[in-house]
N, C-alpha and C positions, 0 to 999 in steps of 0.2 A: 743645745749648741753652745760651747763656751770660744771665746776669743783666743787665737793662736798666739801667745803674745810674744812666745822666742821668734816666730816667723817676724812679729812686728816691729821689734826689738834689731833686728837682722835687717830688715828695710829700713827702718832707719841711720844704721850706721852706713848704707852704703850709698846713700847721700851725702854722707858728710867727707869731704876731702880734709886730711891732715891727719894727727893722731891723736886722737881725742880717744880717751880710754875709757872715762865713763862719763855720764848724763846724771847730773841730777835732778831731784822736784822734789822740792818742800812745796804741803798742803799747810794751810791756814783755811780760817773758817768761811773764805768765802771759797766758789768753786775754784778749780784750777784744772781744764780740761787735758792739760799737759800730763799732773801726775796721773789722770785718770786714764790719760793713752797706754803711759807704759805699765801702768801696773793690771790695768786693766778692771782696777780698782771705784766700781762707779756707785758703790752704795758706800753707809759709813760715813764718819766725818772726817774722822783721819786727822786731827787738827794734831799741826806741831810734828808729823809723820816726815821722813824722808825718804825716798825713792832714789836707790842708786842703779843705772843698768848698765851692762856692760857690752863691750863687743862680741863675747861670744853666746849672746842671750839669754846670759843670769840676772838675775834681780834678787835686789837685796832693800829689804824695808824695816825701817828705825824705826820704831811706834811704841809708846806708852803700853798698847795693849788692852785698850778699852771697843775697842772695833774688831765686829767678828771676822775674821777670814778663814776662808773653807780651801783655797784654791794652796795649790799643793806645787804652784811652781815658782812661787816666792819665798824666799828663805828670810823668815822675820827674824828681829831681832827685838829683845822688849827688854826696853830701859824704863827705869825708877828714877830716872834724874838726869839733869844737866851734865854731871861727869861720867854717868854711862854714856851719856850721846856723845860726845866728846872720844871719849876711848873709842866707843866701836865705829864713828866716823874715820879715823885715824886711821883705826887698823885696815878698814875695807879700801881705805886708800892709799896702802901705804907704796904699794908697788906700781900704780900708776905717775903719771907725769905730767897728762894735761886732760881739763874736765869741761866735761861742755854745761852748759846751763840754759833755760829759756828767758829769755830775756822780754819775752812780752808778761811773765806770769812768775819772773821771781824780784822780788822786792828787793831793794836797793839796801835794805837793813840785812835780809838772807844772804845778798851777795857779799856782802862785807863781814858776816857772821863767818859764811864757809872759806873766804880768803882768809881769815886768821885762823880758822880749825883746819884746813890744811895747807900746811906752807908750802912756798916754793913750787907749787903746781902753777900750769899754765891753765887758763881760762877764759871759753869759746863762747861766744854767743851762737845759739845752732838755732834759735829757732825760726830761721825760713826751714831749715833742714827737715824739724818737726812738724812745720803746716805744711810743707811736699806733701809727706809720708801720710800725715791725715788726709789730704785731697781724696787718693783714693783706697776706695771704701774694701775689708773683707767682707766674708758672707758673712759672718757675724755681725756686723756696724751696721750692714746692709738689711739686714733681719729686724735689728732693734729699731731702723729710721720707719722701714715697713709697718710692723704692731704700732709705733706713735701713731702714723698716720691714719690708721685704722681706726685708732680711736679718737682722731679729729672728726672723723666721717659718721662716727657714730654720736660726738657733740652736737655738731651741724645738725645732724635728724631731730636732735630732742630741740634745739635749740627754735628750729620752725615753729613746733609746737607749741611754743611760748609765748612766737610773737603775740604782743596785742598793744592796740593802741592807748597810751596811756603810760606803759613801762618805760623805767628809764633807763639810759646805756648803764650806769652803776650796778643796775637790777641785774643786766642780761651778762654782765660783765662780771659778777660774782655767780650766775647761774656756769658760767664756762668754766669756775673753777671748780665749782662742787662736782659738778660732770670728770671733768678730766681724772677726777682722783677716785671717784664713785666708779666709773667706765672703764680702771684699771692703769691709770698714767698714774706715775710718783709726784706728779707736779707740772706745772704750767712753761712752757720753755721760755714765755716771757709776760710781760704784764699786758694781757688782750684788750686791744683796741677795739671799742665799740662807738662807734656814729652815726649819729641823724643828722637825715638834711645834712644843711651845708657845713656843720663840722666833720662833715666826711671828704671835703676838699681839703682836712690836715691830715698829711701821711700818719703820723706820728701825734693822733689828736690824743688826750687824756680824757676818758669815759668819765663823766660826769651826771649831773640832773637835768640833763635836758629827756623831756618825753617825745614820746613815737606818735608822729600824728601819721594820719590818712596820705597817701603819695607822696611820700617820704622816700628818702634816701636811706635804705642803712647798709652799713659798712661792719665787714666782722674781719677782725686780724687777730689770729692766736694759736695756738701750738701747743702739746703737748709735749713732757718730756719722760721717757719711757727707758729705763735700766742706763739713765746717762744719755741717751740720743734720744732726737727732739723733730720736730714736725713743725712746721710753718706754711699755714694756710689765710687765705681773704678769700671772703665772697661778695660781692655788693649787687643788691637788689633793690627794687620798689617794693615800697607795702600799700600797696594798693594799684595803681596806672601810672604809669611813666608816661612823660610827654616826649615832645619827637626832639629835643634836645638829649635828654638821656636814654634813650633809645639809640641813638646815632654813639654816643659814648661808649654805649658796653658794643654795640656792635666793632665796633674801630678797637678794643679792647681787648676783645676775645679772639677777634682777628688777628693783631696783633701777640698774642701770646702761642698762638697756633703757628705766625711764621718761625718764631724763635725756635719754637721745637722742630719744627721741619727742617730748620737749618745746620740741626746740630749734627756732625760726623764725626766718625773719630779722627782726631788732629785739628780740628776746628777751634780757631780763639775764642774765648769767652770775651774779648771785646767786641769780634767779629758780630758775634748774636743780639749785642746789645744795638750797636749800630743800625742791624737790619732792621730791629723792633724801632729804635727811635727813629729812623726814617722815614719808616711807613706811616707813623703817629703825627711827624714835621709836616707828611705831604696832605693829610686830612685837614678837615676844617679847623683841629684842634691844635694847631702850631704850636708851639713853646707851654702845652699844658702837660706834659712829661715829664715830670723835673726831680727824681730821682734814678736808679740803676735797674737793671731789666731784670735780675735777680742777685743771689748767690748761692754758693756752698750750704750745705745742710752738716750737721754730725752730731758732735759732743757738744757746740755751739751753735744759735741760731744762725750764728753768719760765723761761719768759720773756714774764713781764715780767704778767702777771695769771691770777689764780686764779677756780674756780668756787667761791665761798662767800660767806656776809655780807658786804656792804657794797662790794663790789666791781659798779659800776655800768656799767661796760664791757658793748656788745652784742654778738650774734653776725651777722656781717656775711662778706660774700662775700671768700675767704680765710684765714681766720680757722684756726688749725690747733691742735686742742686734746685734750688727755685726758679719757677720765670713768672714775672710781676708787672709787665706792662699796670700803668694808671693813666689817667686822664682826672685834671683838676679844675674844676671849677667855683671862683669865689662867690658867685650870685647861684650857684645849683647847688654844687655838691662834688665826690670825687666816686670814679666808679674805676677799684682794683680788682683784680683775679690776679689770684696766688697759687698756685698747685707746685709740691715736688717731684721731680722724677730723679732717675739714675740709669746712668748710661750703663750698661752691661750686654757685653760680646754683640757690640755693636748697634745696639735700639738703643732709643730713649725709653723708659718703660715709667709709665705715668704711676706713682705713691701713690697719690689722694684722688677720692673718687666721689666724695659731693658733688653732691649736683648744682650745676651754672646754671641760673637762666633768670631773666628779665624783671620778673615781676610774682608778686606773691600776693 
């Protein structure tokens, strides 16, 4: 299965109101999910590469020429030098008027580079227009977040098997990378959070040398990232017996991530879903121990590009591929998350990841 990209190319511009002729995306060496949207371009490094697309869904790519491409519906162009790029920027734009650009992912030095290589164009910032178009998902994007997930599920397997008492997060946190690349994933979607005990009450703890004792808390947050799309999963268990404090936790937990999904339809806010999880969490023992978003979006980014919490008025619509994350925190216990993907498609939720939840190990 390959990515339709003139279809994608075509959604896109008919977001955009005004006349914006072409989009472009300069890649540099760190990601840039934007060029990868439109070019479709998600292996390679492309460094110094330019992406131009057009309204009637051509693309046109400036590249040195050091990155293989096979795909036969990009008309490259390959320059030796700064006044190639220069000419053949010019020329590709010589009949346009005004250009859009992203503006969460082009640099302030590229904006000012391509205002002086071409004059006198007018110049859009589009990228709400681009996180739209990304929300939702083709079967292709939808395919690639699917295999990630796959092989989160198949970390989590080996990952059991390791535990033991004595390891430390650092340990099991470099065991998730070797897996993810070993199991068939290109890399990590992000740097995997591993917690004991009560560094599992920081969302966002950094795995360190703390060791795995007997009824413990542990915390696993991590993702795989597979042809560009990526996976994000938590699981949080006992190793050994839970007391009836963290018992009462995952229970109010799982509960809670189970209303979120049942409340999703199509047309439904992504605020809306948040609200019904933090309320149910408000009304429990566990008051004000909630304190981050109920999930977000999944894609080419871990969180890309909109979350489930206040204020965020985005709907849940056919494609749409996204996390729900209820947590519960505690500074004298611990924090007990569940993380699972799904994707709304012709009307279901349809659950990605399929490790298995449950209590105690």
């Amino acid at each position: 299965m390959m990515p339709d990209i003139k279809d994608r190319v075509e959604k896109i511009f008919s977001l955009i109101k005004g006349d914006v002729d072409y989009i472009f995306s300069i890649k540099r060496s760190s990601p840039n999910p934007t060029f990868s949207y439109i070019t479709g371009l998600t292996y390679g490094l492309f460094e110094g590469s330019l992406a131009l697309i057009k309204r009637d869904g051509s693309i046109n790519l400036i590249t040195s020429g050091l990155d293989k491409i096979e795909d036969n519906y990009i008309e490259v162009f390959v320059i030796k030098n700064q006044r190639d790029f220069k000419e053949v920027t010019r020329n590709l734009t010589k009949d346009c008027s005004s250009i859009g650009f992203d503006g969460r992912y082009t640099t302030f030095s590229d904006y000012k580079m391509m205002k002086r290589l071409v004059r006198k164009k007018r110049f859009h910032d589009v990228s709400k227009e681009l996180l739209l178009s990304r929300l939702k998902k083709d079967d292709y994007e939808i395919n690639m977040i699917r295999k990630a997930c796959r092989i989160s599920d198949k970390i989590f397997e080996e990952l059991i098997e390791d535990l033991k008492e004595g390891i430390k997060e650092k340990e099991l946190a470099l065991k998730i990378e070797i897996l993810a690349k070993s199991l068939g994933g290109d890399d990590l979607s992000f740097k995997s959070i591993v917690a004991f005990g009560k560094n599992s009450a920081i969302p966002h703890h950094v795995s360190g040398n703390k060791k795995l004792k007997r009824n413990e808390i542990v915390l696993l947050d991590f993702g795989v990232k597979y042809r560009g799309y990526v996976s994000d999963m938590t699981r949080s268990f006992v190793y050994g017996k839970a007391d009836n404090t963290v018992r009462e936790m995952f229970e109010v937990v799982s509960t809670a991530q189970n209303i979120g999904r049942d409340m999703i339809k199509e047309g439904v806010k992504f605020e809306d879903v948040h609200k019904e999880i933090y309320n149910f969490i408000e009304k429990s023992k566990f008051k004000g121990k909630f304190i981050h978003s109920s999930g977000h979006t999944i894609g080419l980014e871990v969180h890309d590009g909109f979350s489930l919490v206040n204020g965020v008025k985005e709907r849940f619509s056919n494609g749409v591929t996204f996390t729900i994350e209820p947590g519960i925190y505690l500074k004298s216990v611990g924090g007990i998350r569940i993380e699972d993907d799904f994707v709304f498609l012709n009307g279901r939720v349809r659950k990605l990841t399929h490790a298995p939840t449950f209590l105690e190990i």
